[in-house]
C-alpha positions as CSV (number, residue, x, y, z in Angstrom):
1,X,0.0,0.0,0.0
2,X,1.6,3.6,-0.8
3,X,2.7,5.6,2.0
4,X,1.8,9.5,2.4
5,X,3.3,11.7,5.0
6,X,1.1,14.8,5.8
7,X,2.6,17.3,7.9
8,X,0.7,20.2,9.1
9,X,0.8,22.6,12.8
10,X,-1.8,20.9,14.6
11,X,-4.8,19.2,14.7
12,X,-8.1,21.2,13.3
13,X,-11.7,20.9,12.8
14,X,-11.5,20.8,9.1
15,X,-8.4,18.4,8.5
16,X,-8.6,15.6,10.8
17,X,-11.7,14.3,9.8
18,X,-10.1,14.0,5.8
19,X,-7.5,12.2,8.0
20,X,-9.8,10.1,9.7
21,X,-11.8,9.5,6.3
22,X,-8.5,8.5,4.3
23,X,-7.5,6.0,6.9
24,X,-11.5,4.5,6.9
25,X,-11.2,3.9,3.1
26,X,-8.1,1.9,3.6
27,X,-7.0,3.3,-0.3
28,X,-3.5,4.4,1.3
29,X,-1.7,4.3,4.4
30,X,-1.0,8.1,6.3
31,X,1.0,9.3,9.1
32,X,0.1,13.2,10.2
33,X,3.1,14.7,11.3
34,X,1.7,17.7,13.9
35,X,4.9,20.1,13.9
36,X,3.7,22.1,16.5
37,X,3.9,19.9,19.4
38,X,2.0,18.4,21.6
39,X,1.2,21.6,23.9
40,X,-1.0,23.0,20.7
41,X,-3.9,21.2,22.0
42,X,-4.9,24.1,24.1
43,X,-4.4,27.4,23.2
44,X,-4.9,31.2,23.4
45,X,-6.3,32.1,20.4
46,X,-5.4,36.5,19.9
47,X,-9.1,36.7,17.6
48,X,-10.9,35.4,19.9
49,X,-9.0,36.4,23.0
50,X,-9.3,33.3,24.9
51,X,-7.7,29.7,25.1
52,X,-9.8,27.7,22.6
53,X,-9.9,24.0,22.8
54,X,-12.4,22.3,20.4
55,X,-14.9,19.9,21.8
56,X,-15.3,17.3,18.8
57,X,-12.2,14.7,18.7
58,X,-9.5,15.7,16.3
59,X,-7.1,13.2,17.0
60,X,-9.5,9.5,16.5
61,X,-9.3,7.0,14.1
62,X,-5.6,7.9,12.2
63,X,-1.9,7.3,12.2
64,X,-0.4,11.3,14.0
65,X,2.9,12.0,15.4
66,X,3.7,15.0,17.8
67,X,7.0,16.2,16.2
68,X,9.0,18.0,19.3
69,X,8.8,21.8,18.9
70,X,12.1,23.4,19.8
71,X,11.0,26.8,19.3
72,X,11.6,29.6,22.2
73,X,8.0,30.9,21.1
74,X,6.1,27.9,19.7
75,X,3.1,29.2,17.3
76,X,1.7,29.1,13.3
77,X,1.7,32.6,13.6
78,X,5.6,33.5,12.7
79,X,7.8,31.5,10.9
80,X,10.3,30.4,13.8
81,X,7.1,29.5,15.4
82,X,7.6,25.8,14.5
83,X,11.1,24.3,14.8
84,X,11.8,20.6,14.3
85,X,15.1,19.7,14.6
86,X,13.9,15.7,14.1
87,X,11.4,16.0,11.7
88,X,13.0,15.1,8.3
89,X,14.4,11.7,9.8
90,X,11.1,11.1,11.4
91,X,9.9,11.4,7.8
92,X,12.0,9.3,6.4
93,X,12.0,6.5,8.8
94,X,8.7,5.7,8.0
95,X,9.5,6.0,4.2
96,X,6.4,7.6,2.9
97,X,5.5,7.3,-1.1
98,X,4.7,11.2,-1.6
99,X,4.4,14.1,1.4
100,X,1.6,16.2,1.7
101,X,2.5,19.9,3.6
102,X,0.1,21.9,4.6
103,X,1.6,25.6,4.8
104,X,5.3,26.5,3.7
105,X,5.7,29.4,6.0
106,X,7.5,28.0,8.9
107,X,11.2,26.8,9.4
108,X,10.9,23.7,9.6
109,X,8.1,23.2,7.3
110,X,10.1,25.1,4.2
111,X,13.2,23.0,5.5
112,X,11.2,19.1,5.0
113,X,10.1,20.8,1.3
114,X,13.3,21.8,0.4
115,X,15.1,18.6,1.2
116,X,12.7,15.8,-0.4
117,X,12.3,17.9,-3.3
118,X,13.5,15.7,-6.3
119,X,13.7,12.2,-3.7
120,X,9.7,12.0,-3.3
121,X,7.1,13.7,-4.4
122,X,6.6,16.6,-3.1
123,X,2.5,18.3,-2.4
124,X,1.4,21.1,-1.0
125,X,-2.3,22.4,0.1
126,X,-3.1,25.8,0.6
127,X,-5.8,28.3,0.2
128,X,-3.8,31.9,-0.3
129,X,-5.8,34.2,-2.7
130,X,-4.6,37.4,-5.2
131,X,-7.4,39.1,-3.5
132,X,-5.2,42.1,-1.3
133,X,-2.4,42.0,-4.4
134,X,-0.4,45.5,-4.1
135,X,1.3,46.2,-7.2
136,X,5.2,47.9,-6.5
137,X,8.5,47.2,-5.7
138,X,7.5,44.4,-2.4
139,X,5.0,42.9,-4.9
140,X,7.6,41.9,-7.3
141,X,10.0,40.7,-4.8
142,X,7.4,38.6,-3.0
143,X,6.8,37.4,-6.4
144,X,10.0,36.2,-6.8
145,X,10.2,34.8,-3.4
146,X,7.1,32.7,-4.0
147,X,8.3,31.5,-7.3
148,X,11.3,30.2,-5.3
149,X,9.6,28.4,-2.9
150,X,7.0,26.8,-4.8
151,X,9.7,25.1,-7.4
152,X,10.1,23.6,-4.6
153,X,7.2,21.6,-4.9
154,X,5.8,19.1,-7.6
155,X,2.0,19.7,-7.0
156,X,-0.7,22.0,-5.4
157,X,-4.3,21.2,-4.4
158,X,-6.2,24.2,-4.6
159,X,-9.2,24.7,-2.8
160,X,-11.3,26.9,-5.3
161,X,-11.5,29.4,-8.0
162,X,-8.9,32.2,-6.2
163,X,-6.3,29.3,-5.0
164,X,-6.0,28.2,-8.3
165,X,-5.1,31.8,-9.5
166,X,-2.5,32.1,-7.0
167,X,-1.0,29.2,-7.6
168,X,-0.9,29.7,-11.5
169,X,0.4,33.4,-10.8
170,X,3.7,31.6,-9.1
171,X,4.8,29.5,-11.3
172,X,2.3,25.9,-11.4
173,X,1.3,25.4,-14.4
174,X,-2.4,23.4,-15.0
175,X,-1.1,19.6,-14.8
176,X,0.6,20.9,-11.7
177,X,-2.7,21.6,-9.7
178,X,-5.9,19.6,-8.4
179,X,-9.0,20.9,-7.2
180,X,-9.7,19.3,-3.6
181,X,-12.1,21.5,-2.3
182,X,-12.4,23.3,0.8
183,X,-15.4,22.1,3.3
184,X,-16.8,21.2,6.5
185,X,-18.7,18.2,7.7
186,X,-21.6,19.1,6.0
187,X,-23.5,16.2,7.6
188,X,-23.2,17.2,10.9
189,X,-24.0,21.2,10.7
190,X,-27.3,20.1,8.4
191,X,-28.6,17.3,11.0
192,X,-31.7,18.9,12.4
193,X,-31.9,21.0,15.4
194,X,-35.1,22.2,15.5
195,X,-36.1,22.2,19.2
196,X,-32.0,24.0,20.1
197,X,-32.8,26.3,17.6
198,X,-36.5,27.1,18.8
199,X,-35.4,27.7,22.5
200,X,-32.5,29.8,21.2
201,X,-34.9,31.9,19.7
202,X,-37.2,32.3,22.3
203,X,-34.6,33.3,24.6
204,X,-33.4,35.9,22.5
205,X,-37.1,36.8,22.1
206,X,-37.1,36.6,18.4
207,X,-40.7,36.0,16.9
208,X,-40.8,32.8,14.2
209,X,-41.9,35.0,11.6
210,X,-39.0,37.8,12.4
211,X,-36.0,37.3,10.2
212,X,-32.2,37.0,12.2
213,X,-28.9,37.7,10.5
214,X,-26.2,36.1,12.1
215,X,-22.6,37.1,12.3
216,X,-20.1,34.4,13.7
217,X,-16.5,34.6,14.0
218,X,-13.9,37.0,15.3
219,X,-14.7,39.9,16.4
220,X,-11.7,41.9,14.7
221,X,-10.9,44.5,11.9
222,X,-10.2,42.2,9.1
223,X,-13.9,40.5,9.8
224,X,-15.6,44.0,9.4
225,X,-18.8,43.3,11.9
226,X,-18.7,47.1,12.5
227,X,-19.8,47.9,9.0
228,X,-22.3,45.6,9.1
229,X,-23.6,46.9,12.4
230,X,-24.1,50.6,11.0
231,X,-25.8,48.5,7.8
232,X,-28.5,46.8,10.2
233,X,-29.3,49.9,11.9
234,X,-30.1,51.5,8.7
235,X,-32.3,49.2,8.0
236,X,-34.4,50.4,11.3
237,X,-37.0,47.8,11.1
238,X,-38.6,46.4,14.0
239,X,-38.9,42.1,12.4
240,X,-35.2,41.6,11.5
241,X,-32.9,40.9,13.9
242,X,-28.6,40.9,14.1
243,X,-26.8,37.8,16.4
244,X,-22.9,38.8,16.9
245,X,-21.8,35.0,18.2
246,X,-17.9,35.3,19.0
247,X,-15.5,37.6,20.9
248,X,-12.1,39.8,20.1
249,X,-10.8,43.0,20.2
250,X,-14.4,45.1,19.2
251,X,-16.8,43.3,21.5
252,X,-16.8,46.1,23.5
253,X,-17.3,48.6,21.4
254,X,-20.0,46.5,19.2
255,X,-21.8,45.9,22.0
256,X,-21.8,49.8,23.6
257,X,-23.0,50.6,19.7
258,X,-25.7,48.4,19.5
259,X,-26.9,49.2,23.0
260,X,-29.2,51.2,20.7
261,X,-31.5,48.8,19.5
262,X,-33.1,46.0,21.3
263,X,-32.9,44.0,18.4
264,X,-28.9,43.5,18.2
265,X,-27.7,40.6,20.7
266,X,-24.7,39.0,21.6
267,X,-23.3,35.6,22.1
268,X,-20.1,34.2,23.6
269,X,-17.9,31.9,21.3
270,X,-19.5,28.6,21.0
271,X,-17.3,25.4,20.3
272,X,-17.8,23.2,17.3
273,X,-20.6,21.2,18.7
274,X,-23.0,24.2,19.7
275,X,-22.6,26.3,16.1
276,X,-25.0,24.1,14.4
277,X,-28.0,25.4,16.3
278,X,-26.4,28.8,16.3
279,X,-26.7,28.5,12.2
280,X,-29.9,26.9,11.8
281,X,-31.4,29.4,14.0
282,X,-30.9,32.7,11.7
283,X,-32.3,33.3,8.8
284,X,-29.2,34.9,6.9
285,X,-25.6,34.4,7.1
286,X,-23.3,37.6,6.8
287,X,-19.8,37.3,6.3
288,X,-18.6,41.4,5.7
289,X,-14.9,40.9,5.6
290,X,-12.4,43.7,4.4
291,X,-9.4,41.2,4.6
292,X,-6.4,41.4,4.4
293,X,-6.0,37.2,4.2
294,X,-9.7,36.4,4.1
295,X,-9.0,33.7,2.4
296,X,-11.5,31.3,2.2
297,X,-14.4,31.5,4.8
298,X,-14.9,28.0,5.7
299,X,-18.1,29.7,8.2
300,X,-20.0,30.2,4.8
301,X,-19.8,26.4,3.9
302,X,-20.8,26.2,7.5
303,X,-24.5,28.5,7.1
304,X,-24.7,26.5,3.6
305,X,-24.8,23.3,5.0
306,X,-27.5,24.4,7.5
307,X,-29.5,25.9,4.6
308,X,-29.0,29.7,4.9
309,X,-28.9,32.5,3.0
310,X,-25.5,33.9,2.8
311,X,-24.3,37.6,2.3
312,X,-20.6,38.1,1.8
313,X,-18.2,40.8,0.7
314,X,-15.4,40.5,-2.5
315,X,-12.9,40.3,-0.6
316,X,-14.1,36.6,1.0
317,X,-12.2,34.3,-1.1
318,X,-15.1,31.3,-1.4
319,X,-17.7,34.3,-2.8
320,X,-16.6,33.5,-6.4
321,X,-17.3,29.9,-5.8
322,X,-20.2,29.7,-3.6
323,X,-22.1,32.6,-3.6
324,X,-24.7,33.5,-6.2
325,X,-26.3,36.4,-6.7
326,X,-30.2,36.2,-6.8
327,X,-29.8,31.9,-6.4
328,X,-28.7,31.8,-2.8
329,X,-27.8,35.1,-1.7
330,X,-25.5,38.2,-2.4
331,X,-21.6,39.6,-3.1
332,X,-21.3,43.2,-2.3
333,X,-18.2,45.4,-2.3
334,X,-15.9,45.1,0.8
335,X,-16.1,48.3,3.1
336,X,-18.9,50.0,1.3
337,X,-21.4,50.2,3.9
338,X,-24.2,51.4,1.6
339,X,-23.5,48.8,-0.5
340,X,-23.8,45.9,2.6
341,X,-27.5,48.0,3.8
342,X,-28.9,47.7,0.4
343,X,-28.1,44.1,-0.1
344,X,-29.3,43.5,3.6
345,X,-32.3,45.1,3.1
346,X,-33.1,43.2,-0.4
347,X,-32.4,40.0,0.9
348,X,-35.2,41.0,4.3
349,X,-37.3,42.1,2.5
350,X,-39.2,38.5,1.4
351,X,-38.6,35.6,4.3
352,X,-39.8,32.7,1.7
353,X,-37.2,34.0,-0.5
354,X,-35.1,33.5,2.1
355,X,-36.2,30.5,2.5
356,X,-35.3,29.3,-1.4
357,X,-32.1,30.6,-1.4
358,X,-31.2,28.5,2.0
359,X,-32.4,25.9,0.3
360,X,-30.1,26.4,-3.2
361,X,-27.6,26.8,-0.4
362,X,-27.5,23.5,0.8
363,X,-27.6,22.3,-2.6
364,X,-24.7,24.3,-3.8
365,X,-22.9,22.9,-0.5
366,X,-23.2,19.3,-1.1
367,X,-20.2,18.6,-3.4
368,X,-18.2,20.6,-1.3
369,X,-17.2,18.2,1.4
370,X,-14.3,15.8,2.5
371,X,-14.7,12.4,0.5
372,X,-14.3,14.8,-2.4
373,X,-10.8,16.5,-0.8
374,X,-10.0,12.3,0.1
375,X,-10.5,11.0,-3.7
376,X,-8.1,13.9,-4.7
377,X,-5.4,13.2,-2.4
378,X,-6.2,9.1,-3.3
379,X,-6.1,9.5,-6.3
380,X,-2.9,11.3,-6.9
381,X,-1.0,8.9,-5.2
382,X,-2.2,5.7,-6.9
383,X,-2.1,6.9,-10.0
384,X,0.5,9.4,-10.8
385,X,3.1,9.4,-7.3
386,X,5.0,7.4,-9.0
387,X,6.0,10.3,-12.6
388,X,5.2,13.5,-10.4
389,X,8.6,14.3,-9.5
């Protein structure tokens, strides 16, 4: 059976159950190499501004390693963040067909591509977007940096339409890249939970036939929930509510601005296995980011999969893929507030349109999801490991 090596920080939500699946389909053998150590089970989390330990297993039912960490500030957040002076010959001792690294942009990490380059295959996975491109003189040097590091590797799985561009921009070319798409367990945020979601909405004292836009995530700059605060209030309209669900650095000030209206509320962060009642309770998704490094926006598949409505800015990197205007929602421009109130206020206006478009949602959704990222990975390595490099 061939042999793939997958080294990534630490265990999340989204990965580890593609672990868990490729191991259950017994097509290939894995290993995870977690490069962060094992102390990145717990930690604070600067977005949320609080330690954040997920309550759904991450580490069940697949082959993982904890690679010792030897860095003096262990993290995925800078690049000597992750240090591994052992990690290559772990690699090697357990001989792996092809390696699969998730993120280049640590020591150690750039290290284990540069030195199995040309001896294995050599994959990446990533999700980084042209969508905050500057144009000068540091946009043209990064762009020769990133040439650099990516000849490093053989082959990219891109998880949609803005990965693939970056990727292409430095250097792949198309028999150099795979579409394994980004997604959630779809399964378990679309089981019902009609009686959580009920009491949650009698509790914020939210009528059935009132509409609720819901806002989950960070509560920081780059996530924009300000702009969409001033949005709902221009709306002023006594049936449709606005659910913040998270914490960070402008709960406070969110908070002391919607203080104004009875009709805003607030929510702590809730772990993995409370944010499918949180979604199936609202009506609408909204998802106002101004980026930088918006990326993806895996909280979009997240409302999909429970059948919402969804209203995103530009500058979210899945809106190309898996928003559609008039079908299952709306795009509108990134930090144009008037822009974000007249899209809110078309998509209130009519809650059994709502109601189709949550519906299109889910259906849109459905081939998004991990047996489809598994058959990629599968795939490559029983059919064409053994020419890639």
């Amino acid at each position: 059976m061939k042999k793939l090596a997958i080294i990534t920080t630490h265990p999340i939500q989204y990965y580890a159950p593609v672990f868990k699946l490729l191991q259950q389909r017994g097509k290939i053998a894995i290993k995870v190499f977690y490069t962060w150590g094992e102390q990145a089970g717990y930690k604070h989390d600067p977005g949320f501004n609080k330690a954040i330990q997920w309550d759904i297993p991450l580490l069940e039912g697949y082959d993982y390693k904890w690679v010792e960490n030897t860095s003096v500030q262990p993290g995925s957040h800078h690049f000597k963040g992750i240090v591994n002076p052992g990690l290559i010959d772990e690699v090697k001792e357990w001989q792996p067909d092809a390696l699969l690294v998730y993120g280049w942009g640590y020591q150690s990490h750039l290290k284990l591509i540069r030195y199995f380059k040309g001896k294995i295959p050599v994959w990446f996975r990533g999700d980084s977007t042209l969508l905050d491109e500057k144009k000068g003189t540091r946009s043209i040097l990064k762009s020769i940096f990133l040439r650099w590091v990516y000849h490093h590797v053989d082959y990219a799985f891109y998880v949609g339409t803005n990965s693939k561009a970056y990727f292409k921009k430095y250097g792949f070319k198309e028999n150099q890249l795979g579409f394994a798409p980004h997604a959630i367990d779809n399964e378990r945020f679309s089981s019902g939970k009609d009686k959580e979601t009920l009491l949650l909405r009698q509790k914020l004292s939210i009528k059935d036939s009132d509409i609720l836009v819901l806002f989950a995530g960070k509560m920081e700059e780059k996530k924009a929930p300000m702009q969409l605060l001033q949005a709902f209030l221009s709306l002023n309209r006594p049936d449709v509510h606005l659910l913040f669900v998270g914490n960070g650095q402008l709960e406070s000030e969110l908070k002391q601005r919607g203080s104004v209206s009875n009709n805003i509320h607030f929510i702590d962060f809730q772990n993995q296995s409370q944010m499918p009642v949180i979604y199936q309770a609202c009506d609408v998704f909204c998802l106002p980011s101004i980026g930088p490094a918006e990326t993806w926006g895996l909280a979009v598949n997240e409302a999909m999969a429970c059948g919402k409505a969804v209203l995103v800015s530009d500058k979210v990197g899945c809106a190309v893929d898996l928003v559609k205007d008039h079908l299952n929602g709306a795009i509108f421009k990134a930090s144009n507030v008037t822009d974000l109130a007249d899209k809110l206020k078309d998509l209130t206006a009519d809650n059994d349109l709502l109601k189709k478009y949550g519906e299109q949602s889910r259906l849109i959704i459905k081939d998004w999801n991990f047996t489809n990222i598994a058959l990629a990975i599968e795939n490559k390595l029983l059919y064409e490991a053994d020419g890639s490099h």
